[in-house]
C-alpha positions in Angstrom: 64.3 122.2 133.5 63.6 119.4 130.9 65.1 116.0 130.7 66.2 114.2 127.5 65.0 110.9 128.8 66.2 107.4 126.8 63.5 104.9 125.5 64.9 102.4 123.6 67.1 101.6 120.4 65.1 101.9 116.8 67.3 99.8 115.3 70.9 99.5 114.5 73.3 98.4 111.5 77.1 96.9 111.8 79.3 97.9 109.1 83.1 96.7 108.3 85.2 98.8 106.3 81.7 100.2 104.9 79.9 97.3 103.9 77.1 96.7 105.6 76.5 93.3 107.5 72.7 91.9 107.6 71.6 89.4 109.4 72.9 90.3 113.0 70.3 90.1 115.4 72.0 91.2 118.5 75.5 92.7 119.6 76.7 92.1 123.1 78.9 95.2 123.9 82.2 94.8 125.7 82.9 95.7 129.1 85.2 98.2 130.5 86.8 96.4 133.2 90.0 98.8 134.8 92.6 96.2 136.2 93.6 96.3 140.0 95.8 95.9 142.8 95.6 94.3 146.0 97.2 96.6 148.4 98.3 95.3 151.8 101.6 95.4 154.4 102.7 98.3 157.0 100.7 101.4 157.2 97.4 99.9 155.3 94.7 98.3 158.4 93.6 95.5 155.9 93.5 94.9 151.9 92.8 98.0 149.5 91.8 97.2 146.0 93.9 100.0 144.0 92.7 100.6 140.4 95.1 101.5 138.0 95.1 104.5 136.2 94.0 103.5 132.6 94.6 100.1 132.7 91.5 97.9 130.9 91.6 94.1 131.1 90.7 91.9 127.7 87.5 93.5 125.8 85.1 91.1 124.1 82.3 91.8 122.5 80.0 88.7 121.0 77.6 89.0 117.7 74.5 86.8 117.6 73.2 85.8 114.0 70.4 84.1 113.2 71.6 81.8 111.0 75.1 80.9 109.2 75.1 84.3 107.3 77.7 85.9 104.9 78.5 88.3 108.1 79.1 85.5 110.6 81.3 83.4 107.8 83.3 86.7 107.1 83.7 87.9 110.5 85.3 84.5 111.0 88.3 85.0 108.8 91.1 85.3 111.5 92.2 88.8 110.5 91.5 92.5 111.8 88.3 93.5 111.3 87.5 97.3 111.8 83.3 97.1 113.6 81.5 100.2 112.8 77.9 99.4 114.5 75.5 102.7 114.2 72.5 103.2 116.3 69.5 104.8 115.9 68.1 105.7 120.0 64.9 107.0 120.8 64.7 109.6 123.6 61.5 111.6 124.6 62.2 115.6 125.3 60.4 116.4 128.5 60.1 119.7 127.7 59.1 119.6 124.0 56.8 116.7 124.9 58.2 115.5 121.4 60.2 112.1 120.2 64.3 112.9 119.1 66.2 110.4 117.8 70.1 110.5 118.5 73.1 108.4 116.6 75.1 106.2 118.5 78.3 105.3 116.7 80.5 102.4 118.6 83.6 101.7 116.7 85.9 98.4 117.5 89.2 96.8 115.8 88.1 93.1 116.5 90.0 89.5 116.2 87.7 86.2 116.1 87.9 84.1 118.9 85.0 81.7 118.0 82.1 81.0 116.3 79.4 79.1 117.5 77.4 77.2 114.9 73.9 77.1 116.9 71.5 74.8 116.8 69.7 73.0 113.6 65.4 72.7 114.8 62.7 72.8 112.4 61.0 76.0 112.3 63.5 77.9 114.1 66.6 80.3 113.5 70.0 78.8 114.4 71.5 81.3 117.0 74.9 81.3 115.4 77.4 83.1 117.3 80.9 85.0 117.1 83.2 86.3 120.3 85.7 88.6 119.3 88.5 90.1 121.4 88.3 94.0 121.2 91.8 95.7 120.7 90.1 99.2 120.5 87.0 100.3 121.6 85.2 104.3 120.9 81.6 105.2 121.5 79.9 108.4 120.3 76.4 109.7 120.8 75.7 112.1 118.0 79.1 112.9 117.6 79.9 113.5 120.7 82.8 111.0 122.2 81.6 109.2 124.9 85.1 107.1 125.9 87.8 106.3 124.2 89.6 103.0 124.8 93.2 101.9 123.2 95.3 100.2 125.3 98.6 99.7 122.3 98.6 103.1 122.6 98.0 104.1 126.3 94.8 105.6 125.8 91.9 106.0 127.9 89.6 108.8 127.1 86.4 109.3 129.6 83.6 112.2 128.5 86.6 114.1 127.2 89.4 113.9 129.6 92.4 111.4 128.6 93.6 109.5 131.5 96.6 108.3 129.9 98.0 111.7 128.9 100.3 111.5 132.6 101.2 108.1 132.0 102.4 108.5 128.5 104.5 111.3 129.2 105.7 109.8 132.8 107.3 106.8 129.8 108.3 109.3 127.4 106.0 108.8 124.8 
């Protein structure tokens, strides 16, 4: 039985509202972090970490230019900014003995938190970068969704399932 096995990215572009940002030399994705409880008192021998059902804690993801470009000045404007980044992964097919390239899609309603000028050296690119706090967060892999992330709305989607549905309707919603 063959394997689809990953190699690397090709390259990737980062879109906003569909124009397309150049100049971005590296995105840091954000992590997926579920929020806990520490459990302890009668019946428990100790202290149980409980993760809750859904629950993320604050998403950032940062952008690295390579200088002050148009994209890091207008990703600074403190407003909403809807981050379509699309990515072009190599994979080899172990049974085709062939190369297949599959599109990533991550999509993220963003909010500046800071930009971070770099540094000015001769013969060198700046390092600019931007943090952004993550309000929703969706990844795809040719077309497929991967998770699903909205925490206004009590949404959690994982590889199809949505672990919010109980809790929404549990509140009425």
């Amino acid at each position: 039985m063959g394997v689809i096995q990953p190699e690397g990215t090709i390259d990737f572009e980062v879109y906003e509202d569909k124009v397309n940002y150049v100049g971005i030399a590296q995105v840091q994705l954000p992590d997926i972090a579920f929020l806990t409880l520490d459990l302890t008192g009668a019946g428990i021998s100790g202290t149980i970490e409980a993760v809750l059902i859904g629950m993320v804690d604050k998403m950032t993801m940062t952008m690295n230019f390579r200088s002050h470009t148009g994209a890091a000045v207008s990703l600074m404007k403190p407003v909403k900014h809807n981050i379509d980044l699309r990515i072009a992964e190599q994979h080899w097919d172990t049974v085709k003995t062939e190369r297949v390239v599959s599109a990533d899609k991550y999509i993220m309603v963003a909010i500046p938190k800071k930009l971070t000028p770099g540094t000015v050296a001769p013969a060198a690119a700046v390092d600019a970068n931007g943090e952004y706090s993550v309000y929703y967060y969706s990844a795809f892999k040719d077309g497929k969704v991967l998770w699903e992330v909205d925490p206004f709305n009590y949404i959690c989607v994982v590889d199809g399932k949505d672990y919010m549905a109980e809790v929404r309707a549990a509140l009425g919603k």
